[in-house]
BAKOL-896963 format. One record per residue (C-alpha): x, y, z. Coordinates in steps of 0.25 Angstrom, whole numbers. Example, Ala and Ser with C-alpha at 12.3 -4.5 7.8 and 13.67 -1.06 7.14 Angstrom:
BEGIN
+-------+-------+-------+
!    c1 !    c2 !    c3 !
+-------+-------+-------+
!    49 !   -18 !    31 !
!    55 !    -4 !    29 !
+-------+-------+-------+
//
This chain:
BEGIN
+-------+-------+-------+
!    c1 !    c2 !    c3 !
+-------+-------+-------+
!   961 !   617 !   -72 !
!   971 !   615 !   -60 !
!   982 !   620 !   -69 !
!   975 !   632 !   -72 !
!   973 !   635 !   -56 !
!   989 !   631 !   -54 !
!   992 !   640 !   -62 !
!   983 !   650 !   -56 !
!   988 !   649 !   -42 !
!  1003 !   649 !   -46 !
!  1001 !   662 !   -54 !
!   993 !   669 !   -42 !
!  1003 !   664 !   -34 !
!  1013 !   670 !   -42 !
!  1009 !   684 !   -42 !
!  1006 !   684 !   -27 !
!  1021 !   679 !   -26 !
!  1025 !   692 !   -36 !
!  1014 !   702 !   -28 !
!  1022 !   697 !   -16 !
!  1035 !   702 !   -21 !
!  1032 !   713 !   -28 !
!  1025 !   718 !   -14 !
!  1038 !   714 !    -4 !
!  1047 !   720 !   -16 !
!  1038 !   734 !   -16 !
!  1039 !   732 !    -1 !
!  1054 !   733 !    -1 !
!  1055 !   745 !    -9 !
!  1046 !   753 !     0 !
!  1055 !   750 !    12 !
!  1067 !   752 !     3 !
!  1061 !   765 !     1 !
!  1058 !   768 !    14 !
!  1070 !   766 !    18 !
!  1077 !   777 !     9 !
!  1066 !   788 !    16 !
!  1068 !   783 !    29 !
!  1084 !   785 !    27 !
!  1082 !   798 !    18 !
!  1071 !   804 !    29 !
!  1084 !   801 !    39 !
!  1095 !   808 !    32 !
!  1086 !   818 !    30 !
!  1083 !   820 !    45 !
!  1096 !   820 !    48 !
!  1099 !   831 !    40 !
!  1090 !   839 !    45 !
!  1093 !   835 !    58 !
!  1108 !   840 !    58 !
!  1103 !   853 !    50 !
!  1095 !   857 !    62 !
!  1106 !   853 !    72 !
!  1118 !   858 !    64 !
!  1114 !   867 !    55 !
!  1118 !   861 !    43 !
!  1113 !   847 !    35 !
!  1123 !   836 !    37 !
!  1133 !   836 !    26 !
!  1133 !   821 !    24 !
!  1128 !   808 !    28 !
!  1140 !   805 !    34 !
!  1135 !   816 !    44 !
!  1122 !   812 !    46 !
!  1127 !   797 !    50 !
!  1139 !   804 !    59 !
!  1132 !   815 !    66 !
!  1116 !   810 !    65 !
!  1114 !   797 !    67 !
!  1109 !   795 !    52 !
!  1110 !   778 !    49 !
!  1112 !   776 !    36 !
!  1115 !   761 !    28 !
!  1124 !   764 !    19 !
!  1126 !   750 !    12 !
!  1110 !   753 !     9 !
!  1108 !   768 !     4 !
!  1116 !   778 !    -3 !
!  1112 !   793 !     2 !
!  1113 !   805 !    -7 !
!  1116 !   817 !     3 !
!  1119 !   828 !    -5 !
!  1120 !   842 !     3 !
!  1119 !   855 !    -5 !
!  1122 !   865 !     7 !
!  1122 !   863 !    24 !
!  1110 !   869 !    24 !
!  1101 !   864 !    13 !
!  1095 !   848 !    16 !
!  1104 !   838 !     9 !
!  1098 !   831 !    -3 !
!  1094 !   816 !     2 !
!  1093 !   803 !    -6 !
!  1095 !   790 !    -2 !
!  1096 !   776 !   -11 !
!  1098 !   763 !    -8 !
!  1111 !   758 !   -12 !
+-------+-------+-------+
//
């Protein structure tokens, strides 16, 4: 009968262990997640930003960084920028490298 209840115990424990992970591992992603919008939401402002001052959207990100302050960590993410016309809003995408 205490066999039965040891091996209870271990495999409740068990699963609480693997709720646990799966719960922080989730966590980690949302962030991760949060992240990319946080940094998407800024290039985007940004843009804007020097369309409503210049005229025109930034050409690159290069720009943005030189000219508007725009923080970037380049070992982490890889931007897609892609600009059709000055006066169109550039295409946006952010990945995590």
């Amino acid at each position: 009968m205490k066999n039965k209840f040891k091996i209870l115990y271990a495999v409740i424990f068990i699963a609480i262990l693997v709720f646990i992970n799966f719960s922080i591992n989730k966590t980690d992603y949302k962030k991760e997640e949060e992240q990319l919008n946080i940094l998407k939401d800024a290039i985007t402002r940004s843009a804007v930003q020097c369309y409503a001052i210049e005229g025109m959207y930034p050409p690159n990100i290069n720009y943005l960084i030189e000219n508007y302050g725009l923080s970037v960590n380049e070992e982490k993410y890889v931007i897609y920028y892609s600009v059709f016309a000055s006066n169109i809003m550039p295409e946006v995408e952010v990945y995590i490298k």
